[in-house]
C-alpha positions in Angstrom: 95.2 131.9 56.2 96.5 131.5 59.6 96.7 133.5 62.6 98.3 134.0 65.3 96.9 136.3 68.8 99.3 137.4 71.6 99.0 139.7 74.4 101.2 141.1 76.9 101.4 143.6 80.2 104.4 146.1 79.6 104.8 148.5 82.9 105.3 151.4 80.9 103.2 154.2 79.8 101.7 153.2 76.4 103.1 156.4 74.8 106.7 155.1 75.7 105.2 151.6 74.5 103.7 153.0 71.1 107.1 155.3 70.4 109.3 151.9 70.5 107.5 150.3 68.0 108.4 152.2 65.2 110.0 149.8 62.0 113.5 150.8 63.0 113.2 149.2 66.5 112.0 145.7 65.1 115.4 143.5 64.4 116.1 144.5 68.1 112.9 142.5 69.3 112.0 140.7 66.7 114.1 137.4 66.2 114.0 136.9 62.5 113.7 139.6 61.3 117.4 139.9 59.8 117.1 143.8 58.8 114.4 146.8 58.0 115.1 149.5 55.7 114.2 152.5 53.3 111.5 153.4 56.1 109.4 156.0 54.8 106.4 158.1 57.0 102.9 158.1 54.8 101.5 161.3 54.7 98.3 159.8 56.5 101.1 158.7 59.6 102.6 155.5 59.9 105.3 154.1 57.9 106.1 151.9 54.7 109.7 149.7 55.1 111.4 146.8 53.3 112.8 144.3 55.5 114.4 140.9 55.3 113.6 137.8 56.9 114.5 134.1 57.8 112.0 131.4 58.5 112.8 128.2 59.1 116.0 128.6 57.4 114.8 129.9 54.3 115.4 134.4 53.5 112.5 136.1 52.3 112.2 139.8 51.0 109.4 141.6 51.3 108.3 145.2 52.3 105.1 146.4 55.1 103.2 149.4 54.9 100.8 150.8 57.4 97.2 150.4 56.0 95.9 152.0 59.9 97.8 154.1 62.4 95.7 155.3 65.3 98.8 157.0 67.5 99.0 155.1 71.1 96.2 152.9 70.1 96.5 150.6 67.1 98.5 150.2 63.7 97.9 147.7 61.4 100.6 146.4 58.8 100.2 145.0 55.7 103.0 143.1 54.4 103.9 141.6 50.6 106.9 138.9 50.4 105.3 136.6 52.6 101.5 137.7 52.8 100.3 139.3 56.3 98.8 141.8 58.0 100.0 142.3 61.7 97.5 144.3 64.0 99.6 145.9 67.0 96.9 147.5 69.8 97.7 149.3 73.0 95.8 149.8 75.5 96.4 151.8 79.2 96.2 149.3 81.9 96.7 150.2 85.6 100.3 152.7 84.9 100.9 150.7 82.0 99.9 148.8 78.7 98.1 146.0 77.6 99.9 145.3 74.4 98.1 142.8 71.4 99.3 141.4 68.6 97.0 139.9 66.3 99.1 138.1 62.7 97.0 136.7 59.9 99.9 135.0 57.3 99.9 132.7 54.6 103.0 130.3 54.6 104.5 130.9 52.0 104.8 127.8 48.9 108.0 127.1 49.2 107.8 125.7 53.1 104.6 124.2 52.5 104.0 120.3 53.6 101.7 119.1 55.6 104.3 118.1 57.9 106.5 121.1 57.9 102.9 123.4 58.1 102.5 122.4 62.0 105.8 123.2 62.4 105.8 126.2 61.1 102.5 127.3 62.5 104.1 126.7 66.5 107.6 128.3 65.0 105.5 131.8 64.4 103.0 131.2 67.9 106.1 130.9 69.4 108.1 134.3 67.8 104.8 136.1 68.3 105.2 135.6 72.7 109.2 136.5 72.2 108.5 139.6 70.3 106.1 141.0 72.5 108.4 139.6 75.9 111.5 141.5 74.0 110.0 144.4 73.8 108.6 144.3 77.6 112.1 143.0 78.0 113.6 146.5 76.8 110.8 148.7 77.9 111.0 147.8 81.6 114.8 147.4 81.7 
């Protein structure tokens, strides 16, 4: 399993922070991620959504579910389609908010290589810092 960790200041409160990270916000930050759909709130909070994705030119299907959801403080996502669970945490930081994410994956078999794994790995590091900069992006506009 791999993982990924990336953190960023957002100047903005982490309630507004928090609020923008619902499943229906993602394609806007998030560069491959093509489209999310048939969200769903769990009883418990948090949400359950399908979504479809493109990495490294290949589409994958798959569909996330909330597993934790600790309102302006942490949700975790567990995902099926390509296997991951993505930890967001926020946390208030002089006016604004520290904002984590924390991705533990497995690459899926069909890009798997020992060359194309390296790739791959640095491909996700590297949409891990954009999402979280798109999202300051759009929060401090």
């Amino acid at each position: 399993m791999k993982s990924i960790k990336s953190s960023i200041f957002i100047n903005a409160p982490v309630d507004k922070v928090f609020e923008y990270s619902k499943p229906e916000n993602l394609p806007e930050i998030w560069p491959s991620l093509v489209e999310v759909s048939n969200i769903k709130e769990l009883p418990g909070g948090g949400y359950s959504w399908d979504w479809k994705y493109k990495m490294a030119g290949m589409r994958f299907n798959g569909s996330s579910e909330h597993v934790e959801f600790v309102e302006n403080k942490r949700t975790v996502a567990k995902s099926t389609g390509i296997d991951s669970t993505i930890t967001w945490s926020y946390e208030p930081v002089e006016g604004g908010t520290q904002m984590t994410a924390e991705t533990e994956y497995n690459i899926p078999g069909s890009l798997l290589g020992k060359v194309a794994e390296g790739f791959i790995t640095k491909m996700n590091e590297n949409e891990s810092n954009t999402i979280l900069a798109n999202l300051k992006a759009r929060l401090e506009a």
